[in-house]
Backbone atoms as SQL, in Angstrom:
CREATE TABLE atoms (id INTEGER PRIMARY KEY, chain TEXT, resi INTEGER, resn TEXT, atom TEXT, x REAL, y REAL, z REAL);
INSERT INTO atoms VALUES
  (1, 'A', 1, 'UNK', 'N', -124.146, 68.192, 294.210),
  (2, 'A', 1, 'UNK', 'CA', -123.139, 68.856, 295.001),
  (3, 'A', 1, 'UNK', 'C', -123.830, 69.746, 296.034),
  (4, 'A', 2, 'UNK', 'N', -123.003, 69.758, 296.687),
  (5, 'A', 2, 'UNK', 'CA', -123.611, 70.906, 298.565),
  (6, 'A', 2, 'UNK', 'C', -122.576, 71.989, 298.263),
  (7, 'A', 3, 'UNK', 'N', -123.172, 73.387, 298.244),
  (8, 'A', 3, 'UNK', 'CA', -122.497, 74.362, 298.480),
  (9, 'A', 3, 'UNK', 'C', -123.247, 74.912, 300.171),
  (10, 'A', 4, 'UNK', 'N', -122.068, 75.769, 300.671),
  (11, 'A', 4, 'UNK', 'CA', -122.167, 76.231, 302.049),
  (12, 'A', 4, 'UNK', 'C', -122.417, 77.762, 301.630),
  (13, 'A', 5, 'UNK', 'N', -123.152, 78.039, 301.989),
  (14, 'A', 5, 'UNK', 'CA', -123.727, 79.555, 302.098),
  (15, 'A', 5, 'UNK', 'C', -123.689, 80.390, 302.812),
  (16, 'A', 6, 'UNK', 'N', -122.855, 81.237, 302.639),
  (17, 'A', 6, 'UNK', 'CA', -123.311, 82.452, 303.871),
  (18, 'A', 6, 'UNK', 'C', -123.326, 84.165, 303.250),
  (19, 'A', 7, 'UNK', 'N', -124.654, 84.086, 303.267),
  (20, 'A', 7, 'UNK', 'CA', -125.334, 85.371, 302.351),
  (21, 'A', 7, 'UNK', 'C', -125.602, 85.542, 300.906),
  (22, 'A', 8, 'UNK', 'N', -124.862, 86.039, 299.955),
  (23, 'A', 8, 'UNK', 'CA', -125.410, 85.557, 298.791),
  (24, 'A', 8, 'UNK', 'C', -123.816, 84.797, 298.109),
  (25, 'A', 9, 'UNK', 'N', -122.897, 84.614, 299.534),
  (26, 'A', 9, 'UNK', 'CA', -120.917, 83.846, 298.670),
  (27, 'A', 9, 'UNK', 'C', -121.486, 82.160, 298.870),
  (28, 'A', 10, 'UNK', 'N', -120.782, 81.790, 298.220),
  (29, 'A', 10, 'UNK', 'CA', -120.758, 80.076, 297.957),
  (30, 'A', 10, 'UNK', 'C', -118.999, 80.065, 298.630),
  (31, 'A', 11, 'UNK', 'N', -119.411, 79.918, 299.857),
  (32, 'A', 11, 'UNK', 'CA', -118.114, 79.580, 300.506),
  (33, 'A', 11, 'UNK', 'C', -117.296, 78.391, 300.303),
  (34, 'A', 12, 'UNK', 'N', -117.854, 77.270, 299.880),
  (35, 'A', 12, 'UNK', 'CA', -117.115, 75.822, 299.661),
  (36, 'A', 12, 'UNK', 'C', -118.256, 74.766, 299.066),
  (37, 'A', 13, 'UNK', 'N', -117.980, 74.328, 298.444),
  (38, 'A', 13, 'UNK', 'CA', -118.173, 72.569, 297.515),
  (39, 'A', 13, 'UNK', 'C', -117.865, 71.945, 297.959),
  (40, 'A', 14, 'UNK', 'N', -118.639, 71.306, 298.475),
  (41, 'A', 14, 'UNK', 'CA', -118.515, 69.645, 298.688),
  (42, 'A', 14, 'UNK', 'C', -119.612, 68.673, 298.411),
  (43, 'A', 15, 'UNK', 'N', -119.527, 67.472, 298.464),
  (44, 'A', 15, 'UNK', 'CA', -120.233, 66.303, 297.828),
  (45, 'A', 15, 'UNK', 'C', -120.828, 65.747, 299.277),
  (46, 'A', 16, 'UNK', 'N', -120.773, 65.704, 300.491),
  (47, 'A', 16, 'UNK', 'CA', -121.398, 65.718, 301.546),
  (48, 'A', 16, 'UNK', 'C', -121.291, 67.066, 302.009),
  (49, 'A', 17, 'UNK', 'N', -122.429, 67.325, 302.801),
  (50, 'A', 17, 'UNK', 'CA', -122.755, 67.893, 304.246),
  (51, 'A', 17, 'UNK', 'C', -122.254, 68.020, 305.002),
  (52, 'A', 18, 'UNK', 'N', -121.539, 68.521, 306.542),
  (53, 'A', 18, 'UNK', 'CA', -121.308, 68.397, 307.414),
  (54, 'A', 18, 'UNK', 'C', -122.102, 69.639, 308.285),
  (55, 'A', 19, 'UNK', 'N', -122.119, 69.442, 309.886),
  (56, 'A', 19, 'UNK', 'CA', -122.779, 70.302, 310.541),
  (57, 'A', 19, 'UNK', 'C', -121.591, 71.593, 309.995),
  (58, 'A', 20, 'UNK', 'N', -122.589, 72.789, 310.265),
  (59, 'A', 20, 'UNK', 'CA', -121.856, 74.465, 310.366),
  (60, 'A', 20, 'UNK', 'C', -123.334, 74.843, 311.312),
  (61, 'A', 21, 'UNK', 'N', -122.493, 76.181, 311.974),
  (62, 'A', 21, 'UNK', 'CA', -123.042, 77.038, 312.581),
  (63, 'A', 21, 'UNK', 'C', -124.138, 78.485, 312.136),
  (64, 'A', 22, 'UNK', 'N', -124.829, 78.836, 312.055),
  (65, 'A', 22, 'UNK', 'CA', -125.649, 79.484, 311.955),
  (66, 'A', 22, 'UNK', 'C', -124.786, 80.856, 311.641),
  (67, 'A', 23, 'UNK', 'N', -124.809, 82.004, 310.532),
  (68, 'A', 23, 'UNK', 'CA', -125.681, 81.759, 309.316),
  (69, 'A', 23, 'UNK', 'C', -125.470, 81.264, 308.388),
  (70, 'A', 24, 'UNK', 'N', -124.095, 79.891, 308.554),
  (71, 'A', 24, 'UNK', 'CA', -124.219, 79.025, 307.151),
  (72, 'A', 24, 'UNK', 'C', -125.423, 78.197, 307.074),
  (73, 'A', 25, 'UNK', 'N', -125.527, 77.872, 305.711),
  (74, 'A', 25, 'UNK', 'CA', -126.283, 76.973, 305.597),
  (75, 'A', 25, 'UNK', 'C', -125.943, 76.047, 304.103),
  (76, 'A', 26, 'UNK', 'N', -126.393, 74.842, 303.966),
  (77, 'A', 26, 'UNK', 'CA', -126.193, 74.103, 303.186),
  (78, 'A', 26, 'UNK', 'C', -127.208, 74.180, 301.517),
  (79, 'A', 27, 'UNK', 'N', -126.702, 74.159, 300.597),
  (80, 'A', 27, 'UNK', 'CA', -128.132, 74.351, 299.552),
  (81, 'A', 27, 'UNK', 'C', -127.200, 73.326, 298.819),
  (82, 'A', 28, 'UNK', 'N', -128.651, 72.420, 297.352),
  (83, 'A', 28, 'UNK', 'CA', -127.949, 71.949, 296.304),
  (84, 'A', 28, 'UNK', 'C', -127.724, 72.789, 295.472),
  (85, 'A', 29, 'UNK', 'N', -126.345, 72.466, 294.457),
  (86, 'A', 29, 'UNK', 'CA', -126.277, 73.113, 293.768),
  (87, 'A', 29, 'UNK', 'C', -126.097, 72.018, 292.336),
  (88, 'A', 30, 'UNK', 'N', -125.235, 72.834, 291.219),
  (89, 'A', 30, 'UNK', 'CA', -125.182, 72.137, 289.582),
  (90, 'A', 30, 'UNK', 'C', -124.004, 71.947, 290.104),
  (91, 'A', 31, 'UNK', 'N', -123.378, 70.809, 289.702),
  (92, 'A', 31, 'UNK', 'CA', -122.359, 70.161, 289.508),
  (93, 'A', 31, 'UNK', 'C', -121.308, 71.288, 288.929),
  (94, 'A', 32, 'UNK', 'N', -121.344, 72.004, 288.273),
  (95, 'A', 32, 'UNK', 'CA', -120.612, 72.798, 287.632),
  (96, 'A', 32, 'UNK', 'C', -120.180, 73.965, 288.483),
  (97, 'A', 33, 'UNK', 'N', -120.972, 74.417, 290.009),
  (98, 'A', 33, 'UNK', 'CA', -120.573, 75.138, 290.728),
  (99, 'A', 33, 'UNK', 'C', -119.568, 75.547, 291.169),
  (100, 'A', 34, 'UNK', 'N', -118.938, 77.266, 291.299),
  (101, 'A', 34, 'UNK', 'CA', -117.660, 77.467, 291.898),
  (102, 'A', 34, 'UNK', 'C', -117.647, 78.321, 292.713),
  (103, 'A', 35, 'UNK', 'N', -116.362, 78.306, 293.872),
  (104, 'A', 35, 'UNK', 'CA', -116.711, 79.591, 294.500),
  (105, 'A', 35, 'UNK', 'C', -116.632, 81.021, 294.269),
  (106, 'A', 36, 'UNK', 'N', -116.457, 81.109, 292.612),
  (107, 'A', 36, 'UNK', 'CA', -116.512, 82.210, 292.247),
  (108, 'A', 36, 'UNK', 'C', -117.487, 82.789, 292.011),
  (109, 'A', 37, 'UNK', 'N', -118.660, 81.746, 291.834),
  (110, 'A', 37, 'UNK', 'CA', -120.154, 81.932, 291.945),
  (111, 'A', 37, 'UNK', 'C', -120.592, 82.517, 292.840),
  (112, 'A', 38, 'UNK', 'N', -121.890, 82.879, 292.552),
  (113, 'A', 38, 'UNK', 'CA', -123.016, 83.313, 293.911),
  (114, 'A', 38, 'UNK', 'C', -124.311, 82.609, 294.385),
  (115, 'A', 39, 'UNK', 'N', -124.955, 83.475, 294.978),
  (116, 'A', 39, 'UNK', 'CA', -126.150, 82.392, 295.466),
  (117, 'A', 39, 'UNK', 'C', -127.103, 83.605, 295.491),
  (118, 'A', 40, 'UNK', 'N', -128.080, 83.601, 294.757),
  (119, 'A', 40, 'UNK', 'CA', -128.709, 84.825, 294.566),
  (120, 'A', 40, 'UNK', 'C', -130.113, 84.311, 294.776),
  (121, 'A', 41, 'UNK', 'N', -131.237, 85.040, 295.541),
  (122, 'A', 41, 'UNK', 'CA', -132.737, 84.329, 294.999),
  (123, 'A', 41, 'UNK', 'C', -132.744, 82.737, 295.357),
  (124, 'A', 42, 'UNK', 'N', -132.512, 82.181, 296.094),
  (125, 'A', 42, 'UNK', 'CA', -132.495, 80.915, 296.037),
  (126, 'A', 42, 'UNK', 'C', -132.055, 80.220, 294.766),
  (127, 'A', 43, 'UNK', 'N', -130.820, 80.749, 293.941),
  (128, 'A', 43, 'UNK', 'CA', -130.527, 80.264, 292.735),
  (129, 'A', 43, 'UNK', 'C', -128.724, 80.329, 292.388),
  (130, 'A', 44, 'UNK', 'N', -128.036, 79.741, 291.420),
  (131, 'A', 44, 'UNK', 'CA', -126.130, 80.166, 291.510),
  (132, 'A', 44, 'UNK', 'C', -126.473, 80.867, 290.514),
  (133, 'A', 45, 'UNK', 'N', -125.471, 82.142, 290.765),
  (134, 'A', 45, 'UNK', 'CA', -125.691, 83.014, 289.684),
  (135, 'A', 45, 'UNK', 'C', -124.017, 82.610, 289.160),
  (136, 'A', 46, 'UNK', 'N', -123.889, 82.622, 287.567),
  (137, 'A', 46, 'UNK', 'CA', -122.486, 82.212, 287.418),
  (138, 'A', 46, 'UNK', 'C', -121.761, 83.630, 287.736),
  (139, 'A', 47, 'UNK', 'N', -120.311, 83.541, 287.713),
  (140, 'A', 47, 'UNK', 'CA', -119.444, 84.619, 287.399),
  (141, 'A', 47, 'UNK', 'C', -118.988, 84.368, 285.780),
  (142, 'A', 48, 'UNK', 'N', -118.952, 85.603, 285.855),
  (143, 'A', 48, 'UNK', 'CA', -118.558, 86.211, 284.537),
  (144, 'A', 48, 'UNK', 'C', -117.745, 87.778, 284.907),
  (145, 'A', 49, 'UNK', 'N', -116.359, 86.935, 284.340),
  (146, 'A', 49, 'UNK', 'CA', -115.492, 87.972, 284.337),
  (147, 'A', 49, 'UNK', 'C', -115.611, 89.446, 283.659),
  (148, 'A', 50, 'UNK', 'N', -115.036, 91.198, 284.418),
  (149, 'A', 50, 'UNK', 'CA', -115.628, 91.699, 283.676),
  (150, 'A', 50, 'UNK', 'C', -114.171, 92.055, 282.860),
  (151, 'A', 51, 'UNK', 'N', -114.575, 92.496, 281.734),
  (152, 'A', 51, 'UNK', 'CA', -113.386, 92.741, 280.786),
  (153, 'A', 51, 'UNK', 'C', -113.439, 94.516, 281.025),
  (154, 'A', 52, 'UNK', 'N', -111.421, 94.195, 281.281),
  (155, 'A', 52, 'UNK', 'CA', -110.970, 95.382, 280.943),
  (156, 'A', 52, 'UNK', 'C', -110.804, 96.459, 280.098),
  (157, 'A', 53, 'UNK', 'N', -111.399, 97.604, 279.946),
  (158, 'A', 53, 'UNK', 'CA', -111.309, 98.316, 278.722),
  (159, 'A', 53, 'UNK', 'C', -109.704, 98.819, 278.202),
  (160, 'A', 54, 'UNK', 'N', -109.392, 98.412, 276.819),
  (161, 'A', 54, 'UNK', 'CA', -108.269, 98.744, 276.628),
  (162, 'A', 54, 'UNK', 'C', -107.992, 100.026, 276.515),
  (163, 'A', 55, 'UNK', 'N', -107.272, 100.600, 277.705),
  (164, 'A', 55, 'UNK', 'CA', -106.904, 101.770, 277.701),
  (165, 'A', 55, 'UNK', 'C', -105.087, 102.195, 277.439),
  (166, 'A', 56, 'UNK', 'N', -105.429, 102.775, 275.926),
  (167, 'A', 56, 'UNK', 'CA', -103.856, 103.628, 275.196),
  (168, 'A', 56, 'UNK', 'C', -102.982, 103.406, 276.556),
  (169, 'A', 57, 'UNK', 'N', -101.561, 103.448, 276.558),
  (170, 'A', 57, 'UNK', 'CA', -100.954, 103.738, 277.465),
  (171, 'A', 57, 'UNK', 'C', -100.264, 105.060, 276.992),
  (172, 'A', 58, 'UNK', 'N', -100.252, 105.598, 277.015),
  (173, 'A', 58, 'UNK', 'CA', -99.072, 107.067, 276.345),
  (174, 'A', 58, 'UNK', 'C', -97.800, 106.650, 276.290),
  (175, 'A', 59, 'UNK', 'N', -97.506, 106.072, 277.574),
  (176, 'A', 59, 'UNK', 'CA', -95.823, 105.883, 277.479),
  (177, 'A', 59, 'UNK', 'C', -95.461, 104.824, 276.571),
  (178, 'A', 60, 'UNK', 'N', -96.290, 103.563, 276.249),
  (179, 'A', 60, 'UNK', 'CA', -96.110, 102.694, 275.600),
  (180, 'A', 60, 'UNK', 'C', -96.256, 103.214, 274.119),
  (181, 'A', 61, 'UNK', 'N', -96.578, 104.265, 273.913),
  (182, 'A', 61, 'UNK', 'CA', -96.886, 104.584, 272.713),
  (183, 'A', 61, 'UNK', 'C', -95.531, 105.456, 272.063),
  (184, 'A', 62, 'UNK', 'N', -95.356, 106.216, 273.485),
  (185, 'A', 62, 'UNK', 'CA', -93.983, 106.974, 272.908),
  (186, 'A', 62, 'UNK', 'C', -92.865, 106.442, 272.906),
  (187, 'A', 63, 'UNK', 'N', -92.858, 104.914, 273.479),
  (188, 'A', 63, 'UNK', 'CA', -91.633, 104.234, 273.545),
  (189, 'A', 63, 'UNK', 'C', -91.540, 103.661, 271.811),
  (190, 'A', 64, 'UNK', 'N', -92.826, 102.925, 271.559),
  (191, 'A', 64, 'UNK', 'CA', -92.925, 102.578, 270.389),
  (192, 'A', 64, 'UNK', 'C', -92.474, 103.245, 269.121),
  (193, 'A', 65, 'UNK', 'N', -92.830, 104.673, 268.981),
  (194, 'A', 65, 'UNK', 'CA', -92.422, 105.857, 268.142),
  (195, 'A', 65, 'UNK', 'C', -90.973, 105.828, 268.544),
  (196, 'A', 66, 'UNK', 'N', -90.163, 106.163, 269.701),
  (197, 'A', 66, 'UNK', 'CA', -88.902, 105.736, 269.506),
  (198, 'A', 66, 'UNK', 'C', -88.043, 105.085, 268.882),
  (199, 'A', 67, 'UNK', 'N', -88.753, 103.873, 269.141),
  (200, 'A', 67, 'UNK', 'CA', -87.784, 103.181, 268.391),
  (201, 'A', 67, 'UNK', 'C', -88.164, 102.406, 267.309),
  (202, 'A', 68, 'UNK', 'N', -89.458, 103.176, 266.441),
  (203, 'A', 68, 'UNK', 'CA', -89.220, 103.214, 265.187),
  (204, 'A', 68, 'UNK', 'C', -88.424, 104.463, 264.598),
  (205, 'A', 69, 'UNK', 'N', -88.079, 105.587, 265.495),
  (206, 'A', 69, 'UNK', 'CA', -86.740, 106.226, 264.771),
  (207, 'A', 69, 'UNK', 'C', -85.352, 105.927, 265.173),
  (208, 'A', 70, 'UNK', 'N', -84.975, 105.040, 266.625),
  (209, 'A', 70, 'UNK', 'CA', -84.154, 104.499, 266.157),
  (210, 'A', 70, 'UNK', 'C', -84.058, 103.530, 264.823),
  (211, 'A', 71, 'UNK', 'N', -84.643, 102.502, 264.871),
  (212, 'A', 71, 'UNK', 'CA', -84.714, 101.644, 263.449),
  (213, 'A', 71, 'UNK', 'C', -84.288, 102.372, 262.212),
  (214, 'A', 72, 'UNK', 'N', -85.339, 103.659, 261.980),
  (215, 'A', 72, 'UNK', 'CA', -85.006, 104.895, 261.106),
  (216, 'A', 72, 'UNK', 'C', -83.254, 104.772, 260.734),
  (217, 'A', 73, 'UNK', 'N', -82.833, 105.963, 261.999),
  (218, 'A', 73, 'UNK', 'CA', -81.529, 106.281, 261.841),
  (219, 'A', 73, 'UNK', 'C', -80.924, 104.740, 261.839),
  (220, 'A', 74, 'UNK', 'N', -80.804, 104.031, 262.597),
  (221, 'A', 74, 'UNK', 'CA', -80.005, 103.005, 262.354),
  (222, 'A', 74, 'UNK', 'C', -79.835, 102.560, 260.360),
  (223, 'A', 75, 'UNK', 'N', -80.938, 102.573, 259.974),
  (224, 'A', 75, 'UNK', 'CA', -81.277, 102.273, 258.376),
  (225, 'A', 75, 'UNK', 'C', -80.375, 103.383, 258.139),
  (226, 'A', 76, 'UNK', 'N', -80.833, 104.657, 258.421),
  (227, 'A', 76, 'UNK', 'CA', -79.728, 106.285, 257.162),
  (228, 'A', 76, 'UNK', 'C', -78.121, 105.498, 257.056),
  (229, 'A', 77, 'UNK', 'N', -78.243, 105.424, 259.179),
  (230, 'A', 77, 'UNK', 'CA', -76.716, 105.018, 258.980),
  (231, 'A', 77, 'UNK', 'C', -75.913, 103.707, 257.924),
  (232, 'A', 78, 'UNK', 'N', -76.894, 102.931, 257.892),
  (233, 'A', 78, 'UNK', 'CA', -76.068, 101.977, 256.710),
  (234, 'A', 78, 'UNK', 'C', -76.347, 102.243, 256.029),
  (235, 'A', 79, 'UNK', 'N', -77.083, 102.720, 255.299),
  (236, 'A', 79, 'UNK', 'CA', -76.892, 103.528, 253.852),
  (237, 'A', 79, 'UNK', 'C', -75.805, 104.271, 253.861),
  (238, 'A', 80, 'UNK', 'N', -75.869, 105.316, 254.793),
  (239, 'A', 80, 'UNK', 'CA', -74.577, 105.875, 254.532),
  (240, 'A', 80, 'UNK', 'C', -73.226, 104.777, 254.581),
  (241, 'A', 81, 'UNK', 'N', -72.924, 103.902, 255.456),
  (242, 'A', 81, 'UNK', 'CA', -71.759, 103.195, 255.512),
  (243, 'A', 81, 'UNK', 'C', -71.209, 102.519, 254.270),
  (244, 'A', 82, 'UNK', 'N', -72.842, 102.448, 253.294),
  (245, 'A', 82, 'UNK', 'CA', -72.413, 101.580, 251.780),
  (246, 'A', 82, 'UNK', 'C', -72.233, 102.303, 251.035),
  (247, 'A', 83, 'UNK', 'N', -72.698, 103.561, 250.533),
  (248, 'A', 83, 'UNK', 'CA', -72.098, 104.643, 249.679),
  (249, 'A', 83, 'UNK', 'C', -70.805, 105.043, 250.462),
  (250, 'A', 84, 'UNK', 'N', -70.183, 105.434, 250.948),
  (251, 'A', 84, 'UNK', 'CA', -68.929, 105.805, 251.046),
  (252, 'A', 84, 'UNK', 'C', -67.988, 105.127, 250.301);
């Protein structure tokens, strides 16, 4: 495969060549190449996504506590509705 280069982005894949203008340029690459890749050192560096740190939300937390006391009261209340 031909990736098109310009600086260290892998602008496009393709399986031929065609002319481009200066400062693209053409390199081989692995078959497996994407343009999410790079071109580092005369080499593809892969991407690798970075992972988000899971960060608490507060509000999601106090919504949650909610309405495990609705659930709560909802429960007192049928208890109460069956003893009466």
């Amino acid at each position: 495969m031909k990736a098109l280069i310009h600086g260290e982005r892998i602008c496009q894949i393709e399986k031929k060549e065609f002319p481009v203008a200066p400062p693209l340029t053409w390199v081989d690459v692995p078959d497996d190449t994407t343009t999410w890749d790079s071109y580092v050192n005369g080499k593809v560096v892969k991407y690798v996504p970075v992972e988000e740190p899971d960060i608490p939300n507060p509000l999601e937390e106090r919504i949650k506590a909610l309405e495990q006391k609705v659930t709560k009261v909802e429960a007192d209340i049928s208890v109460l509705k069956v003893s009466r």
